[in-house]
N, C-alpha and C positions, 0 to 999 in steps of 0.2 A: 398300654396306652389307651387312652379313651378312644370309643369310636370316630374315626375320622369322620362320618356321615352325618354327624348330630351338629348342627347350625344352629345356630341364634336363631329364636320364633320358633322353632318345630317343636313338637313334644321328643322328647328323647328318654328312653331307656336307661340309661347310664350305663351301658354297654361297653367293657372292656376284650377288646383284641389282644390277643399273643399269636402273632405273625410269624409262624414256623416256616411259611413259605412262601413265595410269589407265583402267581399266574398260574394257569391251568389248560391242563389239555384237551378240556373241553370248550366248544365256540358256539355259547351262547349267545344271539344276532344283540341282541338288547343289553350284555355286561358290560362296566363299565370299564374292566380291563382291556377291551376293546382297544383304548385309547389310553387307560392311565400310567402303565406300566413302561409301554411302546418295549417290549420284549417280545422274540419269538420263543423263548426255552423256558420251562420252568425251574425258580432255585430253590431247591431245599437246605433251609440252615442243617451245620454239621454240631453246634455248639449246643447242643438243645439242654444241657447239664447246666452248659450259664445262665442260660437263658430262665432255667429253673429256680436258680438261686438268686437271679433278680425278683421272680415271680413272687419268689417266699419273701423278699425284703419288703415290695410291695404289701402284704398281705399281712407282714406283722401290725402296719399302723390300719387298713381297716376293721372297722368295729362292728359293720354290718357286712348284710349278704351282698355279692356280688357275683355277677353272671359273667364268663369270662368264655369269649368264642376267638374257634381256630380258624373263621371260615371267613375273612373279610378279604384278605388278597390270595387264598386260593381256597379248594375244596378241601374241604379239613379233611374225607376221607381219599380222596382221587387216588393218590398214589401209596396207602395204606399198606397194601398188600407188599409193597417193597420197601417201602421204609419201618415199618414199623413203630411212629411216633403214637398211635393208641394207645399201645404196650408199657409206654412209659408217662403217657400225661394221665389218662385213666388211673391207675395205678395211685400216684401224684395228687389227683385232687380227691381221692377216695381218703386220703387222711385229714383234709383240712375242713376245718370246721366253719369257717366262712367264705366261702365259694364254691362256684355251681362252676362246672364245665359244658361249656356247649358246642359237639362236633355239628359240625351243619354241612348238610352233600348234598349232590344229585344222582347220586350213585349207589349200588348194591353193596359196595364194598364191604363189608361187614364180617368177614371172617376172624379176624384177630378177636373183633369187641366179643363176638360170643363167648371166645374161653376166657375172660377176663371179669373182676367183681368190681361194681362200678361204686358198691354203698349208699349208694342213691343218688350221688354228686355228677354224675355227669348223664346230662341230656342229648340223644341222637335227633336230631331234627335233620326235616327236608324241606328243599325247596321243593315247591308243587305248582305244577301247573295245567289246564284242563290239556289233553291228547292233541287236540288239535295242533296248541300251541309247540308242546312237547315235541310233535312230529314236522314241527317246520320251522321252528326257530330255536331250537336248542338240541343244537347239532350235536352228538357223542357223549348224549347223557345215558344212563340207564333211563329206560320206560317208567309209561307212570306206574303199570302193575307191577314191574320189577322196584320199584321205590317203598312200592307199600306192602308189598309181602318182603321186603328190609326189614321197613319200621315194625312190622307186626314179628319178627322173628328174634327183634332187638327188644320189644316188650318181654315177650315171654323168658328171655332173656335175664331180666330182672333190670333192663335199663328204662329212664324215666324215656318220654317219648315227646318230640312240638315237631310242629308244621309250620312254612311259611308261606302264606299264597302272595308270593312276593317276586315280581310285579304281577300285581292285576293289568291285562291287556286288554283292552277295547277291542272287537273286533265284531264280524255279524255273526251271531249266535252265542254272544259271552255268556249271557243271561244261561241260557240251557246247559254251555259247555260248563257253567262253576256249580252249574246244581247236579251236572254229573260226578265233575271231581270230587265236591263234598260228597255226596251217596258211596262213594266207591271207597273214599278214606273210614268213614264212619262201617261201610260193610266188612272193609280187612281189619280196621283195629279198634271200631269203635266198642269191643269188649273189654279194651285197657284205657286204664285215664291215659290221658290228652294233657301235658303240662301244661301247652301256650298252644296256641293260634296267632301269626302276625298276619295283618292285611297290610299291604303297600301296593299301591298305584304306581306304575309304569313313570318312573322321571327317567331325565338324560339332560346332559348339557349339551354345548352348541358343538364341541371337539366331539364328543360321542355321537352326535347325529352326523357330523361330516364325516366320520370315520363307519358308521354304519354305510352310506348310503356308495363308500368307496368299498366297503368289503363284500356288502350285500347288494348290488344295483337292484334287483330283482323281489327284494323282500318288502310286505306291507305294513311292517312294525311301525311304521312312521308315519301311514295314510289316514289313519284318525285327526280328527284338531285338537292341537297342543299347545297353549299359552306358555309366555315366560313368568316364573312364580317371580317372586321377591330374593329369594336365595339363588336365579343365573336361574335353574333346569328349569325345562322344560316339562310341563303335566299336562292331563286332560283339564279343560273347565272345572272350577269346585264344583258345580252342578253333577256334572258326569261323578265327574269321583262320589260324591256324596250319595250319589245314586247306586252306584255299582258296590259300594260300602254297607250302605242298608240291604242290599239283596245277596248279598253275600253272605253277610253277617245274621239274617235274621234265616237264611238256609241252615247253618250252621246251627241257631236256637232248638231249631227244629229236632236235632238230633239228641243234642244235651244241651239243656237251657240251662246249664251251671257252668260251659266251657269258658275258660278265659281267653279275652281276646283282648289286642291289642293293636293300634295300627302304627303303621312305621312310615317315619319322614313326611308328618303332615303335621298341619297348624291348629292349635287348639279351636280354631273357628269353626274346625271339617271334625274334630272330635267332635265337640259340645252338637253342631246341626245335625250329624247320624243319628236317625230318627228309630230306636230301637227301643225294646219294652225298658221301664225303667224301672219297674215292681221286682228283674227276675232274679236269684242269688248271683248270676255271673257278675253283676254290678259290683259284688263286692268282691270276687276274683280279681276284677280287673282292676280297682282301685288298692288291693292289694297288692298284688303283683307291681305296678306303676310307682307306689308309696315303698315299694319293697326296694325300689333299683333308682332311686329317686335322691 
């Protein structure tokens, strides 16, 4: 199915989910599973054969590429090591000719994918976020070091590689803590291309912040200012985002001025104002990439 996340007005990916599972056993303060699910236990479907041959039915009518992730209502790799669903979707989308697979984690888990050939179709990506954040709001993930010597093991590997710096959090010292996490991504693997980069800014709705603020009484996820957008959630001012978007973004230049980037769940108004070189070849990555899934 389409991304549940993409709204009227936002730019969107064209992002298709295959939902293997729900929830997850990790308690990130800021998830939306928080509240969306309202489950204590994770379910993993048993049918993943049908689930397959719905996939294929899918895939016969599209004519273009499309990016197809595990990781929207749980951590595509969490529970890897026991279930073994890598083994079989890798596999899977190693034969089709129009679609990209994308495992997306916070986790090292990565045992299975090493003995497996991916043919170039499926992308391991992580959620990343600077230590600070990592060590106090996203409770029972693997570290950030333990994420990126993942990614860097998963390169060598011969799998393609993206990053998500998603949600970008406000907090005092954001500015320093994302020009660490980009230096540190860029030291472990910035000898392997980089497919994507997403930036997204920190939203929540109004059941997700009352559900934070009963799980978390003590957490400052929510002590920055945060407007209601048009689509219900809750963001920083466009200013802030637009702000934290170009410094983010032109740190990242810095490294490889051809990386593609993209930002997730914002309005073309916070696209077009990001005030970034517009001479540099990423421009046409990105319009790429956008026009690719579009």
């Amino acid at each position: 199915e389409h991304c549940p996340a993409g709204k009227p007005g936002m730019m969107c990916c064209n992002y298709f989910i295959f939902p293997f599972a729900q929830n997850c056993h990790m308690d990130c303060e800021y998830c939306f599973l928080q509240f969306y699910l309202n489950k204590h236990v994770m379910i993993i479907y048993a049918n993943i054969e049908e689930m397959l041959e719905e996939l294929e039915k899918v895939l016969e009518f599209k004519k273009s590429m499309i990016r197809v992730g595990t990781g929207e209502y749980a951590d595509s790799l969490a529970l890897d090591d026991l279930t073994g669903i890598s083994e079989i979707l890798v596999p899977f989308f190693a034969e089709q000719q129009n679609a990209t697979l994308e495992l997306k984690t916070k986790t090292n888990n990565i045992s299975n994918l090493l003995n497996l050939k991916s043919c170039g179709k499926t992308v391991v990506s992580w959620s990343l976020s600077p230590e600070w954040i990592v060590n106090n709001f996203e409770h029972g993930t693997s570290s950030l070091v333990q994420r990126l010597e993942a990614a860097r093991q998963c390169a060598i590997a011969g799998y393609k590689i993206g990053f998500h710096l998603d949600p970008i959090i406000h907090y005092d010292g954001w500015q320093r803590g994302y020009e660490e996490l980009i230096g540190k991504v860029f030291d472990t693997v910035g000898s392997h291309p980089i497919e994507w980069i997403s930036l997204g800014n920190l939203r929540i709705t109004t059941d997700l912040k009352t559900m934070m603020r009963i799980r978390f009484p003590q957490s400052n996820v929510l002590s920055a200012e945060m407007v209601r957008s048009f689509d219900g959630r809750y963001r920083y001012p466009k200013q802030i985002r637009i702000h934290m978007y170009e410094s983010i973004w032109n740190e990242i230049l810095k490294y490889n001025f051809s990386q593609k980037l993209y930002l997730c769940m914002e309005n073309p108004d916070v696209w077009q104002r990001v005030n970034v070189p517009k001479t540099s070849n990423y421009l046409l990555g990105v319009r790429s990439f956008v026009d690719q899934y579009l």
